[in-house]
N, C-alpha and C positions, 0 to 999 in steps of 0.2 A: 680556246686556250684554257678554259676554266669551267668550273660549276660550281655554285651558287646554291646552299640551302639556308632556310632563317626556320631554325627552334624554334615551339612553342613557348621560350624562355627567351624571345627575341634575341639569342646570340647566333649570330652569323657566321655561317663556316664556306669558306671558299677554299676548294683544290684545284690542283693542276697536274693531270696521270701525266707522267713521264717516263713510261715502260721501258726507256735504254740508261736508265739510270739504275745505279746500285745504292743510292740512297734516298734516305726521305728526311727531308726537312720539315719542322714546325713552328709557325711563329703565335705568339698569343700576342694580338693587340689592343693596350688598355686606354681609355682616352684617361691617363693622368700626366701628368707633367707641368711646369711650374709657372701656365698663365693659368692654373688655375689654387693658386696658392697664393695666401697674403704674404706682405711681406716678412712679417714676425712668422710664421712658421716655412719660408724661402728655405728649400733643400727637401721637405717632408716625401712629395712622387719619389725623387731617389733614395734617399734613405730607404723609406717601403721598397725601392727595386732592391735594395740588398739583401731583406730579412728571410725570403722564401729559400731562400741559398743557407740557411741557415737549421733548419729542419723541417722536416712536414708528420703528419701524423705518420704515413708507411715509409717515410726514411727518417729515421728523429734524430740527424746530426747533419753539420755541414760534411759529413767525411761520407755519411750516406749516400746520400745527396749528389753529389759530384761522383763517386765512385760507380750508382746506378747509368752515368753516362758514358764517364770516359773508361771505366771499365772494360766496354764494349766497344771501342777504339772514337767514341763519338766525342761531340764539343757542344759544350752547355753555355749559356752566356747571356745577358739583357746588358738592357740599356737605356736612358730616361732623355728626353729633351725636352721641348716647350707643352707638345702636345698629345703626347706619348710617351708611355712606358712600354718595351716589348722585351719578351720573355722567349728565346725561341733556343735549338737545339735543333744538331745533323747528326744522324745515325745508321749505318747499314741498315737496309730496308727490313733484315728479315729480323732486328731488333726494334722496329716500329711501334709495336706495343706497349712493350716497356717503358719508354721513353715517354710515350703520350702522357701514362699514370705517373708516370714521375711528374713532368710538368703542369699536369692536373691537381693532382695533391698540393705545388707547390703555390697555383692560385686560390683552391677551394680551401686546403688545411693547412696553411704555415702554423706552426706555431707561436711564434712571437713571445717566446719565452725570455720575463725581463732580463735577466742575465745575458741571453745573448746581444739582444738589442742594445745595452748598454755598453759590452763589448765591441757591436759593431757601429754605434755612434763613436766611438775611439779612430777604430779605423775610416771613417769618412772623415773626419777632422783632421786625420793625418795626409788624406787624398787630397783634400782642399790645400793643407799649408806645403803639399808638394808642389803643384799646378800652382802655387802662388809664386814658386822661385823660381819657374820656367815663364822667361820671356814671353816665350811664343803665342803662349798660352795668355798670359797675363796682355795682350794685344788683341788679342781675340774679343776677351772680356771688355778694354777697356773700348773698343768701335761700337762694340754691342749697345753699351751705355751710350755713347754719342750718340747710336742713330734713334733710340729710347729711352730716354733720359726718363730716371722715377716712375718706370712700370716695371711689370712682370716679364716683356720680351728685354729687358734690357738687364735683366740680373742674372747671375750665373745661376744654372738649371740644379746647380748642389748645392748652392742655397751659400752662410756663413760659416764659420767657425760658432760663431756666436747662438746665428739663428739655427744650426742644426744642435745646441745645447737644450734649447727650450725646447723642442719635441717630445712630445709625451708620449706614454703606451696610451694612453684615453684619445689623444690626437691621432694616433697610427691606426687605432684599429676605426673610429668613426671613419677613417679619409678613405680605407680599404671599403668599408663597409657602403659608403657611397659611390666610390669610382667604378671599384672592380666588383661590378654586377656585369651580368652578360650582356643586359641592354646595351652596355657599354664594351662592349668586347667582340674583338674581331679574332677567329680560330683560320688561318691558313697553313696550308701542307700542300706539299710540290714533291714529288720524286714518285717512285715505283709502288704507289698504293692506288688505289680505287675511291672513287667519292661515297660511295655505298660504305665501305670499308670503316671511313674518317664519323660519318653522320650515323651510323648505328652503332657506333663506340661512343661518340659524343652525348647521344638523347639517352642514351643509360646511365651513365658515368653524370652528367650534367641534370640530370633530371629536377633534383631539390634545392636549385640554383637558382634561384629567383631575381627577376629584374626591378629596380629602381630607379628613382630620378637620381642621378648626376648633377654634381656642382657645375655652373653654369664656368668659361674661362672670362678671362681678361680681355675687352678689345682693346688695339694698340690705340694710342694717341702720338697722333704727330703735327706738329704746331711749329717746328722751327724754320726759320729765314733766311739763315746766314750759313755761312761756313765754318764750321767749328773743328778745333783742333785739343782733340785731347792728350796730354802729356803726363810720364810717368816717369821720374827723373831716378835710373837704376844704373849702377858700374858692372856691365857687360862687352863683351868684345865687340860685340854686334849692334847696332841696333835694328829695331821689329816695326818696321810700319806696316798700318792697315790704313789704306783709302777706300771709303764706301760711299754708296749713295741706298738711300729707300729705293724698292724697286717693287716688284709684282706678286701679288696674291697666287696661291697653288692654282686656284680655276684659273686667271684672268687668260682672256684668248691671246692675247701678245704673247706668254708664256715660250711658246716657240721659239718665236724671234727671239728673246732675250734669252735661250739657248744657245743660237745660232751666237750671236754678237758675243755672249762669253766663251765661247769657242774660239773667236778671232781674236779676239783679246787679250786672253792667259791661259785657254786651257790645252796646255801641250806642249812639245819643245818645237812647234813650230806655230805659234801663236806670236802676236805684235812684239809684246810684251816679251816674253822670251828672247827672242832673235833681238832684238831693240838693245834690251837692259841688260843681258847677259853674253849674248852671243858679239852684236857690235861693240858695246860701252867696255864690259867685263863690269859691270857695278855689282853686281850679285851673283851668287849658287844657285836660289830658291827664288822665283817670283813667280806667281799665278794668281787666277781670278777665279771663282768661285761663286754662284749663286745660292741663294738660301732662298724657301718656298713655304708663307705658312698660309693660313686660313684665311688671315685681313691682310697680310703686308708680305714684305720681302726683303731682300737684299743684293745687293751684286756688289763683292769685297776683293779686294788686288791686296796681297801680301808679299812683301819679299824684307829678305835681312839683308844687310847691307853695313861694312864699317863706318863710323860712328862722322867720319867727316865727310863721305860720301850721301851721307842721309840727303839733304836740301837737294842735291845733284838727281836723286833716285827719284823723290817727289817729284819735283821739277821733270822728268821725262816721263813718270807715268799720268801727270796730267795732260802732259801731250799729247800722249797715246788717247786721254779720252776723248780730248777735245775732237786729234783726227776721227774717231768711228761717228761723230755727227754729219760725218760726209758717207754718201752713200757706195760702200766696200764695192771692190772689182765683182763682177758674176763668179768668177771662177773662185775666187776666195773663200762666196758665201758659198759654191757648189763644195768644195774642200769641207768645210765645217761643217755640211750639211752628214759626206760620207762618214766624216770620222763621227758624229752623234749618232747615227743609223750604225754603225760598225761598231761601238761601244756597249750599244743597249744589246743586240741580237747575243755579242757575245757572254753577256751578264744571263742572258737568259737560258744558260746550258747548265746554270749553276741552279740546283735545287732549293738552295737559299734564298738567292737573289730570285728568286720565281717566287716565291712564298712572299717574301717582304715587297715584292711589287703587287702581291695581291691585298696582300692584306693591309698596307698603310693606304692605299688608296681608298678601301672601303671603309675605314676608319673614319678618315679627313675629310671624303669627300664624296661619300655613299655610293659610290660608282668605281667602275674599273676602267681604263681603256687598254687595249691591246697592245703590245709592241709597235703590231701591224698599224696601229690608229696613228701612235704617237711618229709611225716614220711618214705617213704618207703628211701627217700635220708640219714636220719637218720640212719636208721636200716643200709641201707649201710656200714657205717664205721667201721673198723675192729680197734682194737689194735695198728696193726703198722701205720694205718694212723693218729692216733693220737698222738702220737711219732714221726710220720715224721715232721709233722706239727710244733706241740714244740719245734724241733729241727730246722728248719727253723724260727721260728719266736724268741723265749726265749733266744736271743744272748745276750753275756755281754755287747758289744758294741752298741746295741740298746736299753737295758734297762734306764728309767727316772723315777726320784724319786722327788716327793714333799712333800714340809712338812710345816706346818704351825703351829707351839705354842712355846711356850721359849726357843727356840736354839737359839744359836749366829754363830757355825762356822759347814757348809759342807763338810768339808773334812773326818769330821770325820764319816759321813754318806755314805761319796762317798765311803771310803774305806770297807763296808759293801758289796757294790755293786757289787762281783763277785760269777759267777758260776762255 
C-alpha cells in the first residue's frame, strides 16, 4: 500500500502511488497540540496552526498564500487537536509541485510578522466566543472536562480568550522552534505521484532542516470513582447531552472490539441507539456514539439533542442501551457491524486524502502503519463475547460522565438517572 523513506534529518516520508487517480494529496504531520502545552499558554499549537496561512517568504501575504492553491482549483487547510497539528492540501496531480513549495515554505519560512499575528490572535478570540454560543459544541467541551478534570486532555484544544491573550511572538517562535523539527514531523502524499518523485524533492528542498529534541506531552490522569454529571444551565430550545465513559488507548488490542460495539451502539441509522431513541421513542433528530483514540486514554461518547423536558427520559433510555451491550450481541449483529466497519474504511480509501491521513497520523502516533487489509482482517477477528467483555470492562457505573447544557438548574436530578 505504501513506501517508507527516513531523511538524514530524520523526517519521515510515507506515499502511496495511486496511478487511477487525478490527484495528489499532502499531509504534513507535526507532533504539536495541546497536551503538550501548559495551562497559561492553552491555545498556542493552534494559534501557531493559523500563522503559516498568513505569509511565507515566496508567497508574503495570506492572499498569496491561498491563491497559489485554490488558484489551481485545489483546497488548502489544517487543523490542531491534543496531539497533532496537520497542515495538508489536494491538487490536480499535474499541479503537485507547486503545492509541495507552497506547503514547504509554509513550515520551514512563515513569517510571523507581529502585525499579523496580532491580527490573527483577533480572529481566534472571536472563534472561541463563537463555539462558546454553540451548544453542541459547548457539550463537547464540557464531557471532555468530566472525563479529565484539570489536565491538558480535558481543556479545549484553542486554548481561552484569556489564555490566547498572553501568547507571545518570543513564545510562538521557541514552541515552533521546538515542535516543528523534522524529527518530529511526519510528510505523507497519496494520489498519481511516485515515491522517488516525493523523496528527491524533499532531501533538497529539506536539507538545512535540522532535528531537535521535542517537548515532552502530558500523560492523562484518571483518579475518579463515581459518576459525575456536569451541568451548564443555558435558555436553548434544545437541550445537548454527552454520556461518556474512559475507554482505550490508540494501540491497546481491544481497540477492535470497541469498534465493533460502537458500531452497534450509535454509529448509523441502524445502530440501538438510533432505531431505540429516534426511530421507536421519537425523543430525538441527532443521536450517536462516537469513539475518541489517543496515546494513553480514550473515550466512547453518545450525543443527541433532545427538548428540554424530554432530557431525564433520553438519559434514562441511553443508559439502557448501555447497560443491555454488557450482554453478549446476536452473531449476526456483530457480523453487521463487522461489514459496515470493513465497507466504510475500503471506501475512504479511494480518496487520496483519506490515504495520506491514514498514513501519516499513524506514523506520527504510533511509529507504524497498519493496512486497510490488517485493520479488516483484525475486525473480522472479534467474536461476540469479546464485545461483551469489553463493555463489561469499560460501561461501569462508577466511570460513567454526563453533560448537559440547556434550561436545567439542578444535577442531582440527572446524576440519579446514572445507574446501570
Amino acid at each position: 500500500m505504501y513506501q517508507r523513506t527516513v531523511l538524514d534529518n530524520k523526517l519521515r516520508v510515507l506515499t502511496s502511488t495511486m496511478i487511477h487517480t487525478r490527484s495528489v494529496s499532502m499531509i504534513f504531520c507535526v507532533g504539536a497540540g495541546s497536551r503538550y502545552e501548559s495551562e497559561e499558554m492553552a491555545g498556542l499549537s493552534h494559534f501557531i496552526e493559523h500563522l503559516p496561512f498568513k505569509g511565507t517568504k515566496n508567497w508574503p501575504s495570506a492572499g498569496a498564500v491561498s491563491e497559489a492553491i485554490e488558484g489551481v482549483g485545489g483546497i488548502l487547510n489544517a487543523s490542531t487537536d491534543r496531539e497533532m497539528t496537520v497542515f495538508w492540501c489536494k491538487v490536480p496531480h499535474f499541479h503537485f509541485r507547486t503545492a509541495f513549495a507552497v506547503l514547504l515554505d509554509m513550515m520551514l519560512n512563515p513569517l510571523l510578522e507581529p502585525e499579523e499575528v496580532e491580527k490573527e490572535r483577533e480572529v481566534i478570540q472571536e472563534e472561541l466566543r463563537m463555539t462558546m454560543d454553540m451548544p453542541s459544541y459547548r457539550v463537547d467541551l464540557l464531557i471532555d472536562e468530566a472525563l479529565w478534570p484539570n489536565q491538558a486532555m480535558g481543556r479545549d484544544v484553542g486554548g481561552t480568550p484569556e489564555s490566547v491573550e498572553q501568547i507571545t511572538q518570543e513564545s510562538i517562535r521557541e514552541y515552533m522552534e521546538r515542535q516543528y523539527n523534522p524529527a518530529n514531523t511526519v510528510i505523507a502524499v497519496a494520489g498519481n505521484v511516485t515515491h522517488e518523485e516525493v523523496v528527491d524533492l524533499l532531501a533538497d528542498a529539506t536539507a538545512g532542516w535540522q532535528p531537535k529534541e521535542s517537548l515532552e506531552w502530558e500523560p492523562v490522569v484518571e483518579g475518579q470513582s463515581e459518576a459525575v454529571v456536569t451541568l451548564e444551565n443555558k435558555r436553548s430550545d434544545q437541550s445537548h447531552l454527552c454520556l461518556a465513559f474512559p475507554a482505550l488507548a490508540l494501540g491497546h488490542p481491544d481497540r477492535y472490539a470497541l469498534t465493533i460495539l460502537n458500531i452497534i451502539l450509535g454509529d448509523g441509522m441502524s445502530s440501538r441507539l438510533f432505531m431505540n431513541l429516534r426511530e421507536r421513542q421519537s425523543l430525538t433528530y441527532d443521536v450517536n456514539s462516537s469513539t475518541s483514540m489517543f496515546r494513553d486514554c480514550g473515550s466512547l461518547v453518545v450525543y443527541c439533542g433532545v427538548e428540554p423536558k424530554k432530557s431525564r427520559k433520553a438519559v434514562r433510555a441511553v443508559v439502557d442501551e448501555l447497560g443491555l451491550l454488557r450482554e453478549e450481541p446476536p452473531a449476526q449483529e456483530v457480523a453487521k457491524a463487522q461489514e459496515y466497519a470493513k465497507g466504510r474504511l475500503m471506501l475512504r480509501m479511494e480518496d487520496t486524502r483519506a490515504v495520506a491521513s491514514w498514513l501519516g497520523s499513524q506514523e506520527l502516533l504510533l511509529d507504524s502503519v497498519s493496512t486497510p487489509e490488517d485493520v479488516a482482517e483484525r475486525l473480522d477477528s472479534v467474536t461476540p463475547s469479546d464485545v461483551a467483555r469489553v463493555a463489561r470492562d469499560l460501561l461501569r457505573q462508577d466511570q460513567l460522565r454526563l453533560a448537559v447544557v440547556g434550561p436545567h438548574r439542578g444535577e442531582k436530578g440527572f446524576l440519579n438517572l446514572l445507574k446501570l
